[in-house]
C-alpha positions as CSV (number, residue, x, y, z in Angstrom):
1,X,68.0,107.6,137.9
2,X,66.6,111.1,138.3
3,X,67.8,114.4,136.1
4,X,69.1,115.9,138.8
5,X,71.3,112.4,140.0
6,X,72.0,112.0,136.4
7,X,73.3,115.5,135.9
8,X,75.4,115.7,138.8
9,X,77.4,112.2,137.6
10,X,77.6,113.4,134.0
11,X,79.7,117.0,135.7
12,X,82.0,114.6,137.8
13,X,82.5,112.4,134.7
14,X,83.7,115.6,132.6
15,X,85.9,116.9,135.7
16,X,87.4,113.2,135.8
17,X,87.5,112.8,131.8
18,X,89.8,117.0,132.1
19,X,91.9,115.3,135.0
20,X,93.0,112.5,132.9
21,X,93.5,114.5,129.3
22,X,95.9,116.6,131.9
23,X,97.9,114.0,132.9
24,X,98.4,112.7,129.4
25,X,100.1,116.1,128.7
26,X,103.1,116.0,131.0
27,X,106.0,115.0,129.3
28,X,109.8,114.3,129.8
29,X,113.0,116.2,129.6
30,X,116.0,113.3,129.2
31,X,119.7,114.4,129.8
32,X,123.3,113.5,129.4
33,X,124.5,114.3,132.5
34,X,123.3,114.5,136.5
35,X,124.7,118.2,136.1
36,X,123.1,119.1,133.1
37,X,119.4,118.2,135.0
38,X,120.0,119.7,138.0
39,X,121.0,123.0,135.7
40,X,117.7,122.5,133.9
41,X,115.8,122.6,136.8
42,X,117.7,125.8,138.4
43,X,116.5,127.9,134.9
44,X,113.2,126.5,134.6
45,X,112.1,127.2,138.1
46,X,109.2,129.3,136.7
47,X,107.8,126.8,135.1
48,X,105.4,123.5,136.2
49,X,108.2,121.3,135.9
50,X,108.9,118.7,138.6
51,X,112.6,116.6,139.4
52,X,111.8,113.1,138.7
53,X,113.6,109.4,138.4
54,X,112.4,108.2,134.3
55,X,111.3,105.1,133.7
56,X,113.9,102.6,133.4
57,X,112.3,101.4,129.6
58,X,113.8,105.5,128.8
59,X,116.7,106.2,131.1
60,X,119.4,107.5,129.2
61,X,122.2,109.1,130.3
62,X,121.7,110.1,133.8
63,X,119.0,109.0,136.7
64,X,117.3,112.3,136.9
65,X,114.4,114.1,134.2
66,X,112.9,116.8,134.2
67,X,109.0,116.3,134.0
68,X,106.9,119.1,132.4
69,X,103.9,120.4,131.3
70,X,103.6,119.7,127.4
71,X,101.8,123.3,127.1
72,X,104.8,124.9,128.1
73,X,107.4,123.0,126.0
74,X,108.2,125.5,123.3
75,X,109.2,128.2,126.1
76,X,110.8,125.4,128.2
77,X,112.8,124.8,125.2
78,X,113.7,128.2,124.1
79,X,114.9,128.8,127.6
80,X,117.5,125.3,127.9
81,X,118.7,126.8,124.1
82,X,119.5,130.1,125.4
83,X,121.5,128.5,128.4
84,X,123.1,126.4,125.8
85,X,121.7,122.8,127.6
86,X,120.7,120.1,124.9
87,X,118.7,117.6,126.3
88,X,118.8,113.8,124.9
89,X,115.3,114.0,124.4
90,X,112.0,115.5,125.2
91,X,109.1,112.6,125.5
92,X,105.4,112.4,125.8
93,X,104.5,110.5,129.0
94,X,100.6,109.6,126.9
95,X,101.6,105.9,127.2
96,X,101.2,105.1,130.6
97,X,103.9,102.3,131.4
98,X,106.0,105.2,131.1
99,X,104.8,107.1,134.1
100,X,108.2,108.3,136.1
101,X,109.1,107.3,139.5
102,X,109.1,109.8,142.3
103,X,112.4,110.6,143.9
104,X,111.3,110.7,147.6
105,X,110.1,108.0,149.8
106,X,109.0,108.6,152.9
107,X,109.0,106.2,156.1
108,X,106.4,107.5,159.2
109,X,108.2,105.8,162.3
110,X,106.1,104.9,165.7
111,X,107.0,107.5,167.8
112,X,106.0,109.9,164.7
113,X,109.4,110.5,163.4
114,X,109.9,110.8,159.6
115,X,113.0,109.3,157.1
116,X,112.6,110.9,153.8
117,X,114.8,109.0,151.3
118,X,115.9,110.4,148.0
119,X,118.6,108.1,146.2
120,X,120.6,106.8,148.6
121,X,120.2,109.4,151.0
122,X,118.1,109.3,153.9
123,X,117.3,112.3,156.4
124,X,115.5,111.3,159.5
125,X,113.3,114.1,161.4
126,X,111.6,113.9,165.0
127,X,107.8,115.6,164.6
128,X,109.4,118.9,165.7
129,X,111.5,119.0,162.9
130,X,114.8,118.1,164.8
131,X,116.7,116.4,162.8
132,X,118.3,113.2,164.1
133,X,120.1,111.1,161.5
134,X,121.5,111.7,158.3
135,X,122.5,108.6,155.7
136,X,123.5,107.1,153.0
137,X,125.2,107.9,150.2
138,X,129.0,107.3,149.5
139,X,130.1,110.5,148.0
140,X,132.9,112.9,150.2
141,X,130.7,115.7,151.1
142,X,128.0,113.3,153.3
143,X,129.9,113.9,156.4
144,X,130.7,117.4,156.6
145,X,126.9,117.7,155.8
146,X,126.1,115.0,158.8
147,X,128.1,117.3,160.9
148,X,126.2,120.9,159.4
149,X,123.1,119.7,160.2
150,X,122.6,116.9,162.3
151,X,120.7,117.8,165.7
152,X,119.4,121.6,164.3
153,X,115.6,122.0,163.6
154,X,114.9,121.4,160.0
155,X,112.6,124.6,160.0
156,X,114.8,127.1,161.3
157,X,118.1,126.2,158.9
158,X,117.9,129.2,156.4
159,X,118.1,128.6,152.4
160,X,121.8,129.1,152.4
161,X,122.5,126.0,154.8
162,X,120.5,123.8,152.7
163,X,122.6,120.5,151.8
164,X,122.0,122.1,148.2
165,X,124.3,125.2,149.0
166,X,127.0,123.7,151.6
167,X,127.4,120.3,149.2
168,X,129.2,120.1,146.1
169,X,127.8,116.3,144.9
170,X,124.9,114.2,143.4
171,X,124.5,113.5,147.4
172,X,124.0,116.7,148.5
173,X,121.5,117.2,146.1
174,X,119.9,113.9,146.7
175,X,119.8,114.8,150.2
176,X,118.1,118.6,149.3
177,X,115.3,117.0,147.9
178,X,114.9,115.2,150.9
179,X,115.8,117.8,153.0
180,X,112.9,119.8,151.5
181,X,110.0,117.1,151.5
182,X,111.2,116.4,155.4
183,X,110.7,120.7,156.2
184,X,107.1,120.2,153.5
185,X,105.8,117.3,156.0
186,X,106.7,118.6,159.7
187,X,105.3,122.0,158.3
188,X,102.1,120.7,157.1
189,X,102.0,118.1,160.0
190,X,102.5,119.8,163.2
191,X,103.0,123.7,161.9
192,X,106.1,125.8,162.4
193,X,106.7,125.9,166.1
């Protein structure tokens, strides 16, 4: 192998080598309570923190976790204290078996409509965004969301018909989250029409 060959794999070996030494400093924020992570994430919006199922080995409490950026933990922490939130626990995700699982799953269809499923709740989009089916779930807000939003394009609902601000349960904020990854795919996909 020439210098030039050689020198060019040693740079993508030190990119890969920075990639992984990132990942091994996320971490995990473990709550009590459904309502205590869904809080969490509302004040730590500015931060690089993600919603995410934890590893069943470290579920605690609730199904939800907060997954963060280790660099940020001492602010992360100072702001849960001043909103009075304890979590259970904050843990290192270096080992990892203990990667988290994502809460969305999506489903691509034939005819190149979409199901996002978060939980239990599934939101089903045609490629323009329309939104066709709503699912799942057992809580008493699912229908009266059904009926919101069922048949209006998922790109032209504004932020305060989300199922996040018209529902009231874990389901409604189940179905957000896949409410939002169903808008992030027809907008990236096809474009706002």
């Amino acid at each position: 192998m020439g210098f030039i060959p050689s020198f060019i794999s040693s740079i993508f070996k030190k990119v890969k080598k920075k990639e992984e030494e990132k990942k091994g400093h996320r971490g995990l924020i473990i709550f009590k309570s459904v309502k205590e992570a869904i809080k969490a994430e509302e004040i730590l919006k500015g931060y690089s923190i993600k919603v995410v199922a934890p590893p069943p080995e470290i579920r605690e409490g609730c199904d939800l976790a907060l997954e963060y950026d280790m660099v940020e933990e001492i602010g992360i922490k100072r702001e849960l204290e001043k909103n009075n939130l304890k979590p259970l626990k904050f843990i290192p995700l270096s080992d990892p078996s203990l990667k988290p699982l994502q809460l969305t799953k999506v489903k691509e269809f034939n005819d190149g409509s979409i199901m996002v499923r978060c939980g239990n709740m599934k939101i089903t989009v045609d490629r323009e965004g329309n939104i066709l089916n709503i699912s799942g779930g057992g809580c008493p807000d699912v229908p009266y969301l059904a009926m919101k939003l069922k048949g209006r394009n998922i790109l032209e609902i504004p932020e305060g018909e989300s199922p996040k601000a018209l529902g009231y349960t874990l389901c409604a904020y189940t179905l957000n989250k896949s409410f939002e990854e169903a808008r992030r795919i027809v907008k990236e996909k096809y474009g706002e029409m």
